[in-house]
C-alpha positions as CSV (number, residue, x, y, z in Angstrom):
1,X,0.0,0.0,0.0
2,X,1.4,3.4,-1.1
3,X,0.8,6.7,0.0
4,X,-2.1,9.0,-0.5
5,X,-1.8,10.7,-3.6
6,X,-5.3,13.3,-4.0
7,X,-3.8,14.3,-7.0
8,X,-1.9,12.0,-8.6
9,X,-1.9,14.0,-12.0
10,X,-0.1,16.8,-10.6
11,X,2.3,14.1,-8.9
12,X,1.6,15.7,-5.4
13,X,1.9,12.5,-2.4
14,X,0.9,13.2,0.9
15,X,2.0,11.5,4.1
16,X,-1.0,10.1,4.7
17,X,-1.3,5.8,4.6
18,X,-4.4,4.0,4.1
19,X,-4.9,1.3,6.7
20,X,-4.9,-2.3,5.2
21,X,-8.6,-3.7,4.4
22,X,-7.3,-7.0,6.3
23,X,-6.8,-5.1,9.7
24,X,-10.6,-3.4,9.8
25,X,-11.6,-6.9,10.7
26,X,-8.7,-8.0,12.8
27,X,-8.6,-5.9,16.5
28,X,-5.2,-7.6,17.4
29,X,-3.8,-7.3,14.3
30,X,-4.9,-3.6,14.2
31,X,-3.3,-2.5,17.6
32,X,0.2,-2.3,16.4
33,X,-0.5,-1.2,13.4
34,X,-2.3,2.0,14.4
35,X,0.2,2.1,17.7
36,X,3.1,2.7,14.9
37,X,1.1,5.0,13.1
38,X,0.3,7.1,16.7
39,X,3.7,7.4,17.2
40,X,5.1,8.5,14.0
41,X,2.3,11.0,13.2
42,X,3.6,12.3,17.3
43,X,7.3,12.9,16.0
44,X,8.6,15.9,15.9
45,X,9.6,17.3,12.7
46,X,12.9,18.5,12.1
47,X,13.6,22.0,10.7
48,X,16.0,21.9,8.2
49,X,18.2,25.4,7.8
50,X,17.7,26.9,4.3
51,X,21.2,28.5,4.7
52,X,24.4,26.1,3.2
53,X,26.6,27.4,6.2
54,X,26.5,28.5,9.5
């Protein structure tokens, strides 16, 4: 499964993941699966300097 990608004709992908059909009906398989997701999604972002030097 890929990411989201609204508008795929303009080539634009979003960080956004579909969960897999599979888990919907699976509880315990869905847990760690959505714990992952919970945690990335809670990670900081890093800022990255537009300047080459310091």
């Amino acid at each position: 499964m890929g990411p989201f990608r609204p508008y795929a004709e303009h080539g634009e992908v979003m960080q956004y993941y579909e969960v897999p059909a599979d888990l919907l009906d699976d509880p315990e398989a869905l847990r760690p699966w959505a714990e992952k997701a919970i945690t990335v999604a809670g990670r900081k972002k890093v800022k990255r300097s537009s300047r080459g030097g310091p």
